[in-house]
Biopython code that builds the backbone (N, CA, C, O; Angstrom):
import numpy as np
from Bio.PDB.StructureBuilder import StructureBuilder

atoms = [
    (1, "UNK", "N", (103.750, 110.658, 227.941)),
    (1, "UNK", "CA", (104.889, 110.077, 227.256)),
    (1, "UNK", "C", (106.166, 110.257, 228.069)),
    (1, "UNK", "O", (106.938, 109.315, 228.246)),
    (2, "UNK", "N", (106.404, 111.619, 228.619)),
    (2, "UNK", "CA", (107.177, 111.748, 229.645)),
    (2, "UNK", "C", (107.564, 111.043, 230.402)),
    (2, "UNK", "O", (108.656, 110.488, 230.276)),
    (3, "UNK", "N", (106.631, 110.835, 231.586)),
    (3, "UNK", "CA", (106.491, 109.362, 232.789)),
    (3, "UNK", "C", (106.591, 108.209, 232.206)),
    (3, "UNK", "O", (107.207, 107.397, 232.896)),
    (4, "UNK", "N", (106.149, 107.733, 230.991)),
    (4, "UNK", "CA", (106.687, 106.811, 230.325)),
    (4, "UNK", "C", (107.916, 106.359, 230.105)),
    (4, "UNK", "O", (108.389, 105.277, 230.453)),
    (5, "UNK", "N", (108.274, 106.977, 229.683)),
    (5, "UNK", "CA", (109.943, 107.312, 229.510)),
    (5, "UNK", "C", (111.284, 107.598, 230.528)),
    (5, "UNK", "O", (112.472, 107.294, 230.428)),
    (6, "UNK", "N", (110.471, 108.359, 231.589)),
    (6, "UNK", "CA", (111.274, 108.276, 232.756)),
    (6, "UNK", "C", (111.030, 107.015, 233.561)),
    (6, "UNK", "O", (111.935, 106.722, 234.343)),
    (7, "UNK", "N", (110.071, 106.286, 233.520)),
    (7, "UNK", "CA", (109.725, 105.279, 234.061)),
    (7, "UNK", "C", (110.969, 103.743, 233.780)),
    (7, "UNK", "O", (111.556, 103.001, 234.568)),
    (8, "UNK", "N", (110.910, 103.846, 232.055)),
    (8, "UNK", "CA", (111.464, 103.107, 231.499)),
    (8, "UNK", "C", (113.207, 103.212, 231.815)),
    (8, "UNK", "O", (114.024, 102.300, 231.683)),
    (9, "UNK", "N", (113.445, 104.529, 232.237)),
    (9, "UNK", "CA", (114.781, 104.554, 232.691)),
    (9, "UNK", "C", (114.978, 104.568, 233.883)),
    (9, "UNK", "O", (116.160, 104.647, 234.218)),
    (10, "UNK", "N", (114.056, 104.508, 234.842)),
    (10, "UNK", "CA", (113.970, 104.141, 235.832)),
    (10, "UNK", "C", (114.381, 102.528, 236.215)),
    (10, "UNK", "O", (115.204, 102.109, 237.029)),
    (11, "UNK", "N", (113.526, 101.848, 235.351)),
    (11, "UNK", "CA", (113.743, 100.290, 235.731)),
    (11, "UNK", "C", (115.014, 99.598, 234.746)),
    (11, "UNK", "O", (115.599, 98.525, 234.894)),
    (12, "UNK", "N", (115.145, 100.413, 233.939)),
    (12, "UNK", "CA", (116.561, 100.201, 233.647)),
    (12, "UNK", "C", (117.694, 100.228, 234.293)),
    (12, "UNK", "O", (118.350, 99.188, 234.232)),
    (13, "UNK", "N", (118.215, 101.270, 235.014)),
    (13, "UNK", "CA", (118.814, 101.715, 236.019)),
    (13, "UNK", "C", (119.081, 100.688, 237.650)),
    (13, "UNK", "O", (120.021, 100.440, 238.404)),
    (14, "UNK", "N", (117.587, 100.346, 237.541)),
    (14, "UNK", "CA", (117.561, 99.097, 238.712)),
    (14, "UNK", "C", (117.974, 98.014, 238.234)),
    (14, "UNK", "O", (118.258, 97.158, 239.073)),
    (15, "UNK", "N", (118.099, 97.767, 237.238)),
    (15, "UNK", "CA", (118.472, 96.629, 236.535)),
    (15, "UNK", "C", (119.710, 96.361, 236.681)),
    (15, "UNK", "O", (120.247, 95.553, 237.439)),
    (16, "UNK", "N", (120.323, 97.345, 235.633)),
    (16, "UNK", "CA", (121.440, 97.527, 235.469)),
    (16, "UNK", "C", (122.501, 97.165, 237.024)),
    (16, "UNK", "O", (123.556, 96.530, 237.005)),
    (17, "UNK", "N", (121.722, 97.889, 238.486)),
    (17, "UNK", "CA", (122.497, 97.929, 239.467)),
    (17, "UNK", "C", (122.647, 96.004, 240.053)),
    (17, "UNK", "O", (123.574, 95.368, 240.555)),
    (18, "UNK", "N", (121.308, 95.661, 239.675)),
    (18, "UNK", "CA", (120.944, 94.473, 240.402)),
    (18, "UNK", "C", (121.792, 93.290, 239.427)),
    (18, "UNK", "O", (121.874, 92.163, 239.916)),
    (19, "UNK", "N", (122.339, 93.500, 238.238)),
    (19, "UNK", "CA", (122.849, 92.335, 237.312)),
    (19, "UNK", "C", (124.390, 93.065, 237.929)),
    (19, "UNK", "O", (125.174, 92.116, 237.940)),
    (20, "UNK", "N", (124.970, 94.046, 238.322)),
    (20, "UNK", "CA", (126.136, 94.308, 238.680)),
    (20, "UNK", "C", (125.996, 93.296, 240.293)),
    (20, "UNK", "O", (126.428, 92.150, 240.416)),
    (21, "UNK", "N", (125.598, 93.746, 240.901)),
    (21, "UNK", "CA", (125.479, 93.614, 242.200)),
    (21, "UNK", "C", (125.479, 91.466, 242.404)),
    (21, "UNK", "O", (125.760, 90.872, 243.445)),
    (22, "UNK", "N", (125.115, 90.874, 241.186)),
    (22, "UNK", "CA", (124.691, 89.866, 241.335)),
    (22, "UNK", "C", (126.210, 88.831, 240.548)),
    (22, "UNK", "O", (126.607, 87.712, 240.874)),
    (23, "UNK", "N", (126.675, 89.666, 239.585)),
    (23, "UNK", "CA", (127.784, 89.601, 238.641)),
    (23, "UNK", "C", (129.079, 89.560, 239.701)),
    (23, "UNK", "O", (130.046, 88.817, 239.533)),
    (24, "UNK", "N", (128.912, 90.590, 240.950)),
    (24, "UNK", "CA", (130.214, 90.727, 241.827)),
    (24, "UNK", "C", (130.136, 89.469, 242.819)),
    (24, "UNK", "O", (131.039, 88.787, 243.303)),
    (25, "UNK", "N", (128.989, 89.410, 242.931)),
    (25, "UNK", "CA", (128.779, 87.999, 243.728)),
    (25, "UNK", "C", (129.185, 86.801, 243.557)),
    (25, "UNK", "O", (129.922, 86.229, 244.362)),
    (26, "UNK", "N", (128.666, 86.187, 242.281)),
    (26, "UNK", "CA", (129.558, 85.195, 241.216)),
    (26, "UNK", "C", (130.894, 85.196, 241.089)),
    (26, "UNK", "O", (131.480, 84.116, 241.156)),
    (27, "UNK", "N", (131.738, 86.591, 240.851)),
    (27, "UNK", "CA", (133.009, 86.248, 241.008)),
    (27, "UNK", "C", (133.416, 86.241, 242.270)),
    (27, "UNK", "O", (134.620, 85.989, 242.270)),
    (28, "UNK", "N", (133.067, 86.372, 243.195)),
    (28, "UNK", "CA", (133.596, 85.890, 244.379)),
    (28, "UNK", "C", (133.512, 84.739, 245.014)),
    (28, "UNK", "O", (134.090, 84.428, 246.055)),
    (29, "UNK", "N", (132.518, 83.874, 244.142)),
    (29, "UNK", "CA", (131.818, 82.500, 244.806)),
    (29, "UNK", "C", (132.850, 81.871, 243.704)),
    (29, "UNK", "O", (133.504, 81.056, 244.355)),
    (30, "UNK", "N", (133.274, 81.853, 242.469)),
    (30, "UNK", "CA", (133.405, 81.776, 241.447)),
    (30, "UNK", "C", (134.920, 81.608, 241.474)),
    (30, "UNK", "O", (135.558, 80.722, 240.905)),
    (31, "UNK", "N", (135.558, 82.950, 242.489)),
    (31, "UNK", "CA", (137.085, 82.586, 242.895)),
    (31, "UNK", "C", (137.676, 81.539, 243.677)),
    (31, "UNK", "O", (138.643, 80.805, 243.472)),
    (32, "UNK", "N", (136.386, 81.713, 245.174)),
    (32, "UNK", "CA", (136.359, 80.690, 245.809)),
    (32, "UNK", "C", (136.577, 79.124, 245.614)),
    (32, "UNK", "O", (137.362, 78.374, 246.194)),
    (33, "UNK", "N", (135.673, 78.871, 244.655)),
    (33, "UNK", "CA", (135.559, 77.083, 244.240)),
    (33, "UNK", "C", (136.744, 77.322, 243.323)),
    (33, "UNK", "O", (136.947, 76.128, 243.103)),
    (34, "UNK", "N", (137.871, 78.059, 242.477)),
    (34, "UNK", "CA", (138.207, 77.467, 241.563)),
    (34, "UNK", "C", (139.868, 77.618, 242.669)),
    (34, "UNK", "O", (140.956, 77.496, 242.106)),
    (35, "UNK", "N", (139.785, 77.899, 244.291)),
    (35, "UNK", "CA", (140.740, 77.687, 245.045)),
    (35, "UNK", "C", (141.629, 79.218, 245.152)),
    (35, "UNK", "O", (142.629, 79.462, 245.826)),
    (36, "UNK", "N", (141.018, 79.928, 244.419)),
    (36, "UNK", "CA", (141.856, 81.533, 244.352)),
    (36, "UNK", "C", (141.420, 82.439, 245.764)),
    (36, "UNK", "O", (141.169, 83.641, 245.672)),
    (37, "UNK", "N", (141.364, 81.664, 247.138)),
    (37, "UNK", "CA", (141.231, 82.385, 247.807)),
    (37, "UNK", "C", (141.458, 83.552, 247.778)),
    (37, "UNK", "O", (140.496, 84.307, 247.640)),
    (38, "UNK", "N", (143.060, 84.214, 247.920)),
    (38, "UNK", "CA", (143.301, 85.919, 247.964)),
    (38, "UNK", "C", (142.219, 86.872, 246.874)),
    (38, "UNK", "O", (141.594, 87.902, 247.125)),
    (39, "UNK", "N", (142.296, 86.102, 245.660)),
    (39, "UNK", "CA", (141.070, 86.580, 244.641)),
    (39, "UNK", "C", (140.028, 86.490, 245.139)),
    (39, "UNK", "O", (139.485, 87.594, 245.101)),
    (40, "UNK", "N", (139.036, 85.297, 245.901)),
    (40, "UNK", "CA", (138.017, 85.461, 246.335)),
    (40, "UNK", "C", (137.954, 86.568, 247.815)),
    (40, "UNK", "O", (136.869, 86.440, 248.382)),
    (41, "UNK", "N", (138.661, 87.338, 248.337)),
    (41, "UNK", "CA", (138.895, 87.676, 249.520)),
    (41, "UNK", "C", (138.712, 89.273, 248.708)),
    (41, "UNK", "O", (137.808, 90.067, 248.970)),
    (42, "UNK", "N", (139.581, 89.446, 247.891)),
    (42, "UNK", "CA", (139.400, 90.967, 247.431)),
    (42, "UNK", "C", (138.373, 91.285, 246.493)),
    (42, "UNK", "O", (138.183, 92.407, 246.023)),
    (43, "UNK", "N", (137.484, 89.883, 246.148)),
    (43, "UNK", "CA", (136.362, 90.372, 245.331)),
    (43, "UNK", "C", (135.028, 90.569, 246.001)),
    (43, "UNK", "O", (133.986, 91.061, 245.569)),
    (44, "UNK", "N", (135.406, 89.933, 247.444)),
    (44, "UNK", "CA", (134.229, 89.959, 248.761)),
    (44, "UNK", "C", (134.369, 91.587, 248.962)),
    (44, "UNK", "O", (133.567, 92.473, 248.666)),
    (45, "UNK", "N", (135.604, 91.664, 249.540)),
    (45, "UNK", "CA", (135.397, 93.306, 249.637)),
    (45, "UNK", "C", (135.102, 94.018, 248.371)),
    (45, "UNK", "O", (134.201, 94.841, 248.528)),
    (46, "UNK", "N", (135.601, 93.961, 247.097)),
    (46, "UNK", "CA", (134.930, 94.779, 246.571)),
    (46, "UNK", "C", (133.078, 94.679, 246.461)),
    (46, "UNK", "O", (132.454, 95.710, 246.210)),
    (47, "UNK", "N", (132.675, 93.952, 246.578)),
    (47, "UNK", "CA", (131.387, 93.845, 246.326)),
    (47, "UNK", "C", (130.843, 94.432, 247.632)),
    (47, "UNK", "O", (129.859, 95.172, 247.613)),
    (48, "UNK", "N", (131.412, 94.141, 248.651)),
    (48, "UNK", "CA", (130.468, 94.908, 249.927)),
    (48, "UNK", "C", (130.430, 96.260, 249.703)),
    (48, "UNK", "O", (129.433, 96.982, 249.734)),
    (49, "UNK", "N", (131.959, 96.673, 249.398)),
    (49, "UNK", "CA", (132.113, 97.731, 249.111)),
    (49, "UNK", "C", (130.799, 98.941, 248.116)),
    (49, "UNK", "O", (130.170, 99.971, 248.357)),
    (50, "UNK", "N", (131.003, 97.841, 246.815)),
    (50, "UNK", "CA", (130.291, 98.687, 245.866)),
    (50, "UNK", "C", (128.765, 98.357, 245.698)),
    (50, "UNK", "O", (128.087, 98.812, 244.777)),
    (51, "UNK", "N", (128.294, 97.524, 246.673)),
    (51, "UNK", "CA", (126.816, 97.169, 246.187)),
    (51, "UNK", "C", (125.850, 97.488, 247.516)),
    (51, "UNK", "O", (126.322, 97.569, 248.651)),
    (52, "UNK", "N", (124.391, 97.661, 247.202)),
    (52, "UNK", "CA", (124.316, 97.442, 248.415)),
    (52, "UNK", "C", (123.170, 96.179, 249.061)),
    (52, "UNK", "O", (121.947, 96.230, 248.934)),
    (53, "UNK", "N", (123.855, 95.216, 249.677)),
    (53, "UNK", "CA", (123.096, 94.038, 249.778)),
    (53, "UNK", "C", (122.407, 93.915, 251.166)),
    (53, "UNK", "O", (122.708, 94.575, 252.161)),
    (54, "UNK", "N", (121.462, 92.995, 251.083)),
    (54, "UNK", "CA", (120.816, 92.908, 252.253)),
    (54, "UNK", "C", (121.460, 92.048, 252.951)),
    (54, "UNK", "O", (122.423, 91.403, 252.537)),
    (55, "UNK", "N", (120.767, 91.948, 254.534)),
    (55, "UNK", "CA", (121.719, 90.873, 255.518)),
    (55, "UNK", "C", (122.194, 89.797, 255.464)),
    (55, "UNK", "O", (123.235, 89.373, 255.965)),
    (56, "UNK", "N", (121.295, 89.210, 254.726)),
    (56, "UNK", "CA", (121.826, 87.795, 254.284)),
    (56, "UNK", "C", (122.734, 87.709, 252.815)),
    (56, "UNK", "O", (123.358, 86.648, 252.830)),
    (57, "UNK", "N", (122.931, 88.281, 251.891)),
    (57, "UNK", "CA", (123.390, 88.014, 251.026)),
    (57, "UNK", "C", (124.622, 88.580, 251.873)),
    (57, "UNK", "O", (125.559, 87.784, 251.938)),
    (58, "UNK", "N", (124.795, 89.717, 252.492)),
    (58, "UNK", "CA", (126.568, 90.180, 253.116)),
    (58, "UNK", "C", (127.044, 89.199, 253.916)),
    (58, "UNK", "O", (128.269, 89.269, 254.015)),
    (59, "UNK", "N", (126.468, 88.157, 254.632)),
    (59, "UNK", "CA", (126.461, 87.135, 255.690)),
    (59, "UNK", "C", (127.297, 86.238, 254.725)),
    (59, "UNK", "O", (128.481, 86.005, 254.967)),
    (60, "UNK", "N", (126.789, 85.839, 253.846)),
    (60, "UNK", "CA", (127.074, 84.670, 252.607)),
    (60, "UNK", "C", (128.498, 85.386, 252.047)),
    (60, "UNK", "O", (129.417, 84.575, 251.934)),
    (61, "UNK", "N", (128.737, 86.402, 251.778)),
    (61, "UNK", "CA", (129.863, 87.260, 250.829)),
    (61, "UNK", "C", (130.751, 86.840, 251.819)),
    (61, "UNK", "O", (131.655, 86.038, 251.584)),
    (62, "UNK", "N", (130.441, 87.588, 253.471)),
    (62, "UNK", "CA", (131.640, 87.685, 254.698)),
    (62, "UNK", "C", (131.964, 85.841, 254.656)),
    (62, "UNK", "O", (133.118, 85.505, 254.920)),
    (63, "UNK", "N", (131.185, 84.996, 254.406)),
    (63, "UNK", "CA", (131.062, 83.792, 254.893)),
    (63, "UNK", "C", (132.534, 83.200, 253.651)),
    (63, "UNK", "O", (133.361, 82.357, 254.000)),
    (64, "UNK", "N", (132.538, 83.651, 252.720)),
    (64, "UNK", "CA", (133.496, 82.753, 252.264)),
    (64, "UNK", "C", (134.401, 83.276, 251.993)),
    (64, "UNK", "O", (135.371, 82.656, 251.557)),
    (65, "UNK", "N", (134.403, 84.772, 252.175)),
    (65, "UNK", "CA", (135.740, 85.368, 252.911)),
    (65, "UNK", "C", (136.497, 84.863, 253.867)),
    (65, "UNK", "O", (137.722, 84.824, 253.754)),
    (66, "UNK", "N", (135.832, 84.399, 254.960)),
    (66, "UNK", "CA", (136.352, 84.118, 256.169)),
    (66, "UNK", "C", (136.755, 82.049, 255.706)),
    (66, "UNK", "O", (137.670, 81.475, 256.296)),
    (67, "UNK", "N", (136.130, 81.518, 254.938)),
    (67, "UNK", "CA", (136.364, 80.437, 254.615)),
    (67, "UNK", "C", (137.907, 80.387, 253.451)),
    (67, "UNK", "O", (138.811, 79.566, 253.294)),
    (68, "UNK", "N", (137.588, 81.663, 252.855)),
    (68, "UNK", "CA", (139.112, 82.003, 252.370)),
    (68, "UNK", "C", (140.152, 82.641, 253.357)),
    (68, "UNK", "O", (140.806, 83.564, 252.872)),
    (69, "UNK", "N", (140.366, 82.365, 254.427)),
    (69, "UNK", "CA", (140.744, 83.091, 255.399)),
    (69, "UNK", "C", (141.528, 81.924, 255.883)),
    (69, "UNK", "O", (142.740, 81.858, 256.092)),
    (70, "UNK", "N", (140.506, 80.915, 256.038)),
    (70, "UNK", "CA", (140.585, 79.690, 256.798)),
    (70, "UNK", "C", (141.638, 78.712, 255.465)),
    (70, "UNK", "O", (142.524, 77.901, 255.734)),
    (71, "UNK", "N", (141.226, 79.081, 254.220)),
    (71, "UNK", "CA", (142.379, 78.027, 253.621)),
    (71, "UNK", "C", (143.466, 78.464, 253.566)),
    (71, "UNK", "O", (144.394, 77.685, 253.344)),
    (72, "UNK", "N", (143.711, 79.843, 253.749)),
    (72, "UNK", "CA", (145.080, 80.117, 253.578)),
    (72, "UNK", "C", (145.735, 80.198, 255.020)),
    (72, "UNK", "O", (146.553, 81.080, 255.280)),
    (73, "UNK", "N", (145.356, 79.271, 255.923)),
    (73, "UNK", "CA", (145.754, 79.536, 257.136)),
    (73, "UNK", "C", (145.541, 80.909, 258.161)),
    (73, "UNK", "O", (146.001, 81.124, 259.282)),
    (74, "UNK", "N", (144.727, 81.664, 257.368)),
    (74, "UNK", "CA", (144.956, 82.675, 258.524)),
    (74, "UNK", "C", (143.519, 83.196, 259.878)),
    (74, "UNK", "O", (142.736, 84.134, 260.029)),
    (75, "UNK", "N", (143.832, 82.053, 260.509)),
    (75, "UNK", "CA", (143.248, 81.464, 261.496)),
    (75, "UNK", "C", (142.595, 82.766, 262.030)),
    (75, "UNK", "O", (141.408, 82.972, 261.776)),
    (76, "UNK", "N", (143.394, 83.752, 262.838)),
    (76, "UNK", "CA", (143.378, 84.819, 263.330)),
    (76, "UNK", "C", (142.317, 85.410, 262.734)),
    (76, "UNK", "O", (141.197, 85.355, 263.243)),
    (77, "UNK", "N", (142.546, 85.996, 261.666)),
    (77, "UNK", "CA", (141.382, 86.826, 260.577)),
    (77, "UNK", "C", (140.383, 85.875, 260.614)),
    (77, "UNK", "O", (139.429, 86.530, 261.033)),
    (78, "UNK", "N", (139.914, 84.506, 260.406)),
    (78, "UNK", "CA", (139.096, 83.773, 259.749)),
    (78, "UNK", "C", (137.996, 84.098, 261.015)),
    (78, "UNK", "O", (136.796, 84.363, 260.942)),
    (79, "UNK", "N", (139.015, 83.952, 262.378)),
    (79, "UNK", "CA", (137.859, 84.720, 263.843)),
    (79, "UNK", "C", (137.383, 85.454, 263.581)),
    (79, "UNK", "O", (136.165, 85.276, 263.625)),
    (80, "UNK", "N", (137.819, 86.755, 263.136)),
    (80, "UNK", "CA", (137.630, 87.899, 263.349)),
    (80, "UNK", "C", (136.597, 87.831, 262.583)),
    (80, "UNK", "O", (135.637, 87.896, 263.351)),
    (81, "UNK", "N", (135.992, 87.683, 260.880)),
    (81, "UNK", "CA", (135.231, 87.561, 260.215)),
    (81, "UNK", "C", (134.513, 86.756, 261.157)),
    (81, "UNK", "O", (134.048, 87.542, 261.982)),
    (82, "UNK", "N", (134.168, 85.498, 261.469)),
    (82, "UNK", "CA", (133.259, 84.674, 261.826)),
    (82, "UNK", "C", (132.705, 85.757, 263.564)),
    (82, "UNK", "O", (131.579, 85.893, 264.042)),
    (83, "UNK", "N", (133.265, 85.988, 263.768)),
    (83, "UNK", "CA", (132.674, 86.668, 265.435)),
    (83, "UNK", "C", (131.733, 88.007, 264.586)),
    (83, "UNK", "O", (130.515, 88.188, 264.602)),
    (84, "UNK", "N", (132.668, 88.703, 263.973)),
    (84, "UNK", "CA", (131.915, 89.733, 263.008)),
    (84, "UNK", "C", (130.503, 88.971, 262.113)),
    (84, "UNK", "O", (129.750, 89.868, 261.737)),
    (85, "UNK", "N", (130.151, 87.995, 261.830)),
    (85, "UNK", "CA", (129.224, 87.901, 260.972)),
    (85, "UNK", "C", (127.669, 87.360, 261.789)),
    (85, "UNK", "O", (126.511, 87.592, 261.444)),
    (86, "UNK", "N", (128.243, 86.491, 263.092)),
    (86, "UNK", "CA", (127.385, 86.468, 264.333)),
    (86, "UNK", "C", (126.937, 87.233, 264.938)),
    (86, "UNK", "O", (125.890, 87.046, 265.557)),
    (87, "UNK", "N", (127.693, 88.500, 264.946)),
    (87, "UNK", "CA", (127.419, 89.201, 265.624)),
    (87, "UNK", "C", (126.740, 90.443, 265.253)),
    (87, "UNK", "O", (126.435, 91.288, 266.095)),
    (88, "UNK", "N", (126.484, 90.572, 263.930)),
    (88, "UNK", "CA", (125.862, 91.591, 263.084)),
    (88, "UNK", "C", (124.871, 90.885, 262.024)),
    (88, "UNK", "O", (124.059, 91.627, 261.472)),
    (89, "UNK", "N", (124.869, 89.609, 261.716)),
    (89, "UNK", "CA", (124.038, 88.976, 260.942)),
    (89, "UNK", "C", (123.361, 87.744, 262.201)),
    (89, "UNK", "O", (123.028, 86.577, 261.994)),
    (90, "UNK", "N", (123.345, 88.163, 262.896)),
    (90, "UNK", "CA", (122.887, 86.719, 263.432)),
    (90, "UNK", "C", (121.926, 85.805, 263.201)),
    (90, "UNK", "O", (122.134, 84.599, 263.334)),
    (91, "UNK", "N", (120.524, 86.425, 262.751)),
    (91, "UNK", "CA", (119.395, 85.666, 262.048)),
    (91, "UNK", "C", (119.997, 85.022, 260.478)),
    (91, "UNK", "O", (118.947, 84.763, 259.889)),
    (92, "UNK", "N", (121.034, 84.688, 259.641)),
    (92, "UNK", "CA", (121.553, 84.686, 258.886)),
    (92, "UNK", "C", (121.805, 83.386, 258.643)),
    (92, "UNK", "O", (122.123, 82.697, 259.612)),
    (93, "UNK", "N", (121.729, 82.811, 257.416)),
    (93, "UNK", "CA", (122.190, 81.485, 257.113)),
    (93, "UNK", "C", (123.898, 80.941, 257.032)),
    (93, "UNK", "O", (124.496, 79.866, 257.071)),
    (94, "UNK", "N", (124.316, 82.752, 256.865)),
    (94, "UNK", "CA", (125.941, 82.739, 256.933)),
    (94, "UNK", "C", (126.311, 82.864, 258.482)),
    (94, "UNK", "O", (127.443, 82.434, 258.707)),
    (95, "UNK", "N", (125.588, 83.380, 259.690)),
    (95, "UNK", "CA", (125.859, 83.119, 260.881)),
    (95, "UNK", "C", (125.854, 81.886, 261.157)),
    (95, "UNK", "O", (126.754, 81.287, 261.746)),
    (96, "UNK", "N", (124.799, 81.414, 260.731)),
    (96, "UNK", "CA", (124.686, 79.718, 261.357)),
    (96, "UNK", "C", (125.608, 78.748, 260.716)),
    (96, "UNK", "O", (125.974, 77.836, 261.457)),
    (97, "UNK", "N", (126.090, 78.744, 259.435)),
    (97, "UNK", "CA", (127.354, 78.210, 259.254)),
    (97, "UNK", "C", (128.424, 78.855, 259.731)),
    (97, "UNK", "O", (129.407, 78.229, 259.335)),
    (98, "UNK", "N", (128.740, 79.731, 260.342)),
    (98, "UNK", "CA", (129.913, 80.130, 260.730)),
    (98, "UNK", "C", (130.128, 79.330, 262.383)),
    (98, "UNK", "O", (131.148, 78.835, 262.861)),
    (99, "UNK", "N", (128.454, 79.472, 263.088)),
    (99, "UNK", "CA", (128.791, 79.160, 263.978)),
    (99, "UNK", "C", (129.415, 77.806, 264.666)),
    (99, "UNK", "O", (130.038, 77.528, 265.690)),
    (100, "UNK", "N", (128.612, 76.758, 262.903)),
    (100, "UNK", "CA", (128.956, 75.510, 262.775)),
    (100, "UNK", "C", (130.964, 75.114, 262.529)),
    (100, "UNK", "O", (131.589, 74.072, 262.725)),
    (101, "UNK", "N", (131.379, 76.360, 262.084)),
    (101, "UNK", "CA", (132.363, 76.373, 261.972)),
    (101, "UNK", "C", (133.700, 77.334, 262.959)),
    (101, "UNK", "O", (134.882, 77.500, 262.656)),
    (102, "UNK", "N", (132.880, 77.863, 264.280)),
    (102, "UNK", "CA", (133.643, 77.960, 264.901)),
    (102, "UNK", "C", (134.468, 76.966, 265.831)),
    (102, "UNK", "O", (135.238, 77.602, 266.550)),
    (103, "UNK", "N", (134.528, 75.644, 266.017)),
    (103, "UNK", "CA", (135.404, 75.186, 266.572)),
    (103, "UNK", "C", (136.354, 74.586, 265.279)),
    (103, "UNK", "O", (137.495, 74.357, 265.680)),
    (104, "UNK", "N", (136.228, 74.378, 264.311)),
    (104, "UNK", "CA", (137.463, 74.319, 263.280)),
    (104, "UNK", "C", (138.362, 75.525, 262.849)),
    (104, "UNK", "O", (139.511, 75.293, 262.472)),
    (105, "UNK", "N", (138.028, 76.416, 262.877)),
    (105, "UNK", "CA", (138.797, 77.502, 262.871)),
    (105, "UNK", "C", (139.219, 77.551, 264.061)),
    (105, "UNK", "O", (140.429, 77.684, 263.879)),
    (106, "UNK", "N", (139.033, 77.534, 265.314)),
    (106, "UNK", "CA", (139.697, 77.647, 266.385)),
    (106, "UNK", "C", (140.737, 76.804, 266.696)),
    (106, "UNK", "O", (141.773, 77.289, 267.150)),
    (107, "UNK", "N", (140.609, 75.404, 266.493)),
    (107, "UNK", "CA", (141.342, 74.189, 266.313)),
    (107, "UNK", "C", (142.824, 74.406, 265.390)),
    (107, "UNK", "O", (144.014, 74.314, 265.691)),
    (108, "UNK", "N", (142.139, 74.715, 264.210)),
    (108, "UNK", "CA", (143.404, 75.170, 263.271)),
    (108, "UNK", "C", (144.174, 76.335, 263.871)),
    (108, "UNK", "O", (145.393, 76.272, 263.713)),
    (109, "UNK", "N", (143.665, 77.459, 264.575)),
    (109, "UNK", "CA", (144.721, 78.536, 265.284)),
    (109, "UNK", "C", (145.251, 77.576, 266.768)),
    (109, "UNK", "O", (146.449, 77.309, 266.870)),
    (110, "UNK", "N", (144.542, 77.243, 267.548)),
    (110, "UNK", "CA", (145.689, 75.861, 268.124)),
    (110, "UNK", "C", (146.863, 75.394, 268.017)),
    (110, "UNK", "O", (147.944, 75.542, 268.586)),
    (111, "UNK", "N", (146.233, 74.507, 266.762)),
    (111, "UNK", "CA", (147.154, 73.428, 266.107)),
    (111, "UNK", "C", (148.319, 74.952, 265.238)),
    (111, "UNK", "O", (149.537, 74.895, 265.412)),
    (112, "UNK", "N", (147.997, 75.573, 264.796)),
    (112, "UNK", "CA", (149.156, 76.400, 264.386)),
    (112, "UNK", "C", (150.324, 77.354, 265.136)),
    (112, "UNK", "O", (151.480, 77.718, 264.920)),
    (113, "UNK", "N", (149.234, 77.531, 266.196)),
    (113, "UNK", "CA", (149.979, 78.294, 267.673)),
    (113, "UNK", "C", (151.111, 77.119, 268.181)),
    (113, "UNK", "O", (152.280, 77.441, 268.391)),
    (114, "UNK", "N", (150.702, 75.946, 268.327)),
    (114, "UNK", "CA", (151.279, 75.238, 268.670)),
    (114, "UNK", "C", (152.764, 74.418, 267.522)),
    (114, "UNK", "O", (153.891, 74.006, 267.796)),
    (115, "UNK", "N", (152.051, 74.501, 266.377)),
    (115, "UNK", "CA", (153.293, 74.480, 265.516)),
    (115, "UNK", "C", (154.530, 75.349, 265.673)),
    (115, "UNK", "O", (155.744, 75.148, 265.662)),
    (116, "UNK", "N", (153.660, 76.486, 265.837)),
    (116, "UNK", "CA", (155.028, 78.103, 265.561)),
    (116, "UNK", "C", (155.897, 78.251, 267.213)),
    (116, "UNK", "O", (157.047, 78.614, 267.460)),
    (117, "UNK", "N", (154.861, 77.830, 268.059)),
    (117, "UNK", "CA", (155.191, 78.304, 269.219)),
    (117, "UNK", "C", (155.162, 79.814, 269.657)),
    (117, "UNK", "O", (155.933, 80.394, 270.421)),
    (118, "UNK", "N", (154.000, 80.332, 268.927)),
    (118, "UNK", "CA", (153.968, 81.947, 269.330)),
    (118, "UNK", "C", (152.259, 82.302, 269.246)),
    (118, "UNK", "O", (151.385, 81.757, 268.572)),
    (119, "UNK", "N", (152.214, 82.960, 269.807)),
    (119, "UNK", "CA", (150.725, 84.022, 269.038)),
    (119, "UNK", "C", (150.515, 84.615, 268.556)),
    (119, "UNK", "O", (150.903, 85.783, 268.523)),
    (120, "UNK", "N", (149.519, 83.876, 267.721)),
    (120, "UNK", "CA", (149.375, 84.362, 266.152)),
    (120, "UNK", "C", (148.745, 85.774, 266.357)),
    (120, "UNK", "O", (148.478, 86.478, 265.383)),
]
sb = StructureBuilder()
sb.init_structure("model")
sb.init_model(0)
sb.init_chain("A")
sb.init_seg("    ")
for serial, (resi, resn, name, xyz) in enumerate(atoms, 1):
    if name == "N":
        sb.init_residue(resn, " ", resi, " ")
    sb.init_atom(name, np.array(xyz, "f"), 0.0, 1.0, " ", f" {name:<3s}", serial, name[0])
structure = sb.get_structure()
């Protein structure tokens, strides 16, 4: 009855972590589409932060971080994420869109370097 019982709170417990872990995800995809980049940006980190996901789901989290990066103009960072997610996720479905998206992010720090006249 024991092992029974510890069992049962056992898979509770996994549960519990995996509907959190899946819940932080949503609001970050969730901030994203409704245009709340800075919101979707601090709910990416919190979730890396507090969960712990495998390569591809962190690939996907970093991925629209860095796509929230990219709408709010900040070209600079949006690199830094995208070189970071190639370079540590590379078998990744979020590498391979990033990589699809490294010459638009680069373009936009360009075209903005060239607006300001400085480096960003």
């Amino acid at each position: 009855m024991k092992k029974l019982l510890l069992f049962i709170i056992c898979i509770s417990i996994l549960s519990c972590s995996s509907m959190m872990k899946n819940a932080r995800s949503r609001l970050t995809f969730d901030a994203y589409n409704r245009g709340n980049y800075n919101e979707a940006i601090n709910r990416a980190n919190q979730a890396l932060s507090r969960s712990d996901y495998n390569d591809e789901e962190k690939a996907n989290l970093l991925f629209v971080k860095m796509e929230s990066y990219t709408q709010l103009g900040k070209y600079v960072t949006a690199l830094g994420v995208i070189t970071y997610i190639i370079e540590k996720f590379p078998d990744t479905e979020g590498a391979h869109k990033s990589k699809a998206l490294l010459a638009t992010v680069t373009n936009g720090l360009k075209k903005q370097r060239d607006e300001t006249g400085t480096d960003l």
